[in-house]
N, C-alpha and C positions, 0 to 999 in steps of 0.2 A: 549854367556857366561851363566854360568848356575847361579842363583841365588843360595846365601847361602841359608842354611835352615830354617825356620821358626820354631821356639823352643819355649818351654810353656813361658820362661822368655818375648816373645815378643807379646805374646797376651796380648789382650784389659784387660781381669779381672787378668793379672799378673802384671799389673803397680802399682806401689805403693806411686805415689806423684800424688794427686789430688786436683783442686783449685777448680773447681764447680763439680755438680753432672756431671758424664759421661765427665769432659775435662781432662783429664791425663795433668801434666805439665814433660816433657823432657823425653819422655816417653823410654823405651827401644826398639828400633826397630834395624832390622839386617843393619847389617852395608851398605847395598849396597841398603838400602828399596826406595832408591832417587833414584837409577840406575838401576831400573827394571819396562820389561817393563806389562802392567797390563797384558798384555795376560801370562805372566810368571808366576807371582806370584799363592804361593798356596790357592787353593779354600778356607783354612780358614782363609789365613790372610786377604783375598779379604770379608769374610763374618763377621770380627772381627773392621776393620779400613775403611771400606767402608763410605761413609761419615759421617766419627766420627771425629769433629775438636777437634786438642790437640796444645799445646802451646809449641813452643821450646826457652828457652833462648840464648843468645849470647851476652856476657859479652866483652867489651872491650878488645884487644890482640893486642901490638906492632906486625908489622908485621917479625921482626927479634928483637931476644931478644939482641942485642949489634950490635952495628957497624963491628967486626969480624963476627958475623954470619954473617950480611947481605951481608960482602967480598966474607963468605965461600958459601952461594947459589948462587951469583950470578957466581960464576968462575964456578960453577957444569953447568950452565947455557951455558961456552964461552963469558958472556958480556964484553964488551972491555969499556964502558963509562960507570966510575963508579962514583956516587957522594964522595964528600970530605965526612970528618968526620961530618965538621959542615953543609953542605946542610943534610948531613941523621938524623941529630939531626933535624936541622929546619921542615923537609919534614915530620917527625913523630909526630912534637909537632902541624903542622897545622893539620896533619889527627886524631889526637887526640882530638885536639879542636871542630873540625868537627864532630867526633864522639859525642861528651858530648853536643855540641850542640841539633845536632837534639835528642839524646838517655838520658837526663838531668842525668839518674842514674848511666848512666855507663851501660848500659842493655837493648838490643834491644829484644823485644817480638815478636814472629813470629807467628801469628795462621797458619795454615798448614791443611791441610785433604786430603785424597783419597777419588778425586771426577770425576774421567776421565778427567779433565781437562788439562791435559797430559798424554799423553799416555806413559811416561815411571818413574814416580815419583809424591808426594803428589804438590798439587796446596797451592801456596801461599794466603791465602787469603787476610794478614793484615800483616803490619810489625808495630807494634807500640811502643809508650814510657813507658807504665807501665802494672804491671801486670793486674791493676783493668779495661784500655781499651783493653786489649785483654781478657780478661774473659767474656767483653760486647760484644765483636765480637764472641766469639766462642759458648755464649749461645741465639746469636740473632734469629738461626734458618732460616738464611736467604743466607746456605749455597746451591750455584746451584750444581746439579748431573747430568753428562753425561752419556750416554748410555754406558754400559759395553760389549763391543764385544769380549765373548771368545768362539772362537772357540769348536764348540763339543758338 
């Protein structure tokens, strides 16, 4: 599959929400930037995000907005064993709790970078609680870098 195209909107100096010098927070990248593999990607966005760590949010989300949604994915599914109304109430208020537990704001922090560490998407570095411990992760400088094998 051929990668979408790399556009001025998803270069490094077209971001425009920054928490430290050079960490972009939730930055614009093409939709597929996870599902591509480095030997594909274009020579600038490999020379633009190459081990540049950026910060992605992820905000708490039920996983079906209503008991009816959750019917209607799962019948697109074929699943025959479906929870009652009240196990999918119960089963969302423990995964909630779960969440706010380890994520206290409601807000998981993800530092992230293209460092060959996969060879088809950015390596996770850090999943943390606030923005101020991922800003400590992403400006530690103690991100590792794989060898980049492109072909040519």
């Amino acid at each position: 599959m051929t990668p979408s195209k790399y556009l001025d909107k998803h270069y490094f100096d077209s971001q425009t929400s920054w928490v430290a010098p050079n960490v972009p927070l939730n930055p614009v990248m093409r939709g597929d930037f996870d599902m591509t593999p480095n030997t594909d990607r274009d020579p600038l966005e490999i020379e633009h995000w190459w081990g540049i760590p950026y910060i992605v949010t992820f905000p708490y989300e039920m996983t079906d907005r209503s008991y009816q949604a959750y019917l209607d994915r799962l019948k697109t599914y074929g699943i025959a064993n479906i929870d009652t109304e009240i196990d999918w109430l119960r089963r969302e208020e423990e995964r909630k709790n779960s969440w706010f537990k380890k994520w206290p704001s409601g807000v998981r922090f993800d530092v992230r970078c293209l460092t060959g560490g996969a060879w088809d998407r950015s390596s996770s570095i850090a999943m943390v609680e606030s923005l101020a411990k991922a800003i400590l992760v992403a400006t530690a400088g103690e991100i590792e870098l794989y060898p980049l094998d492109i072909p040519g």
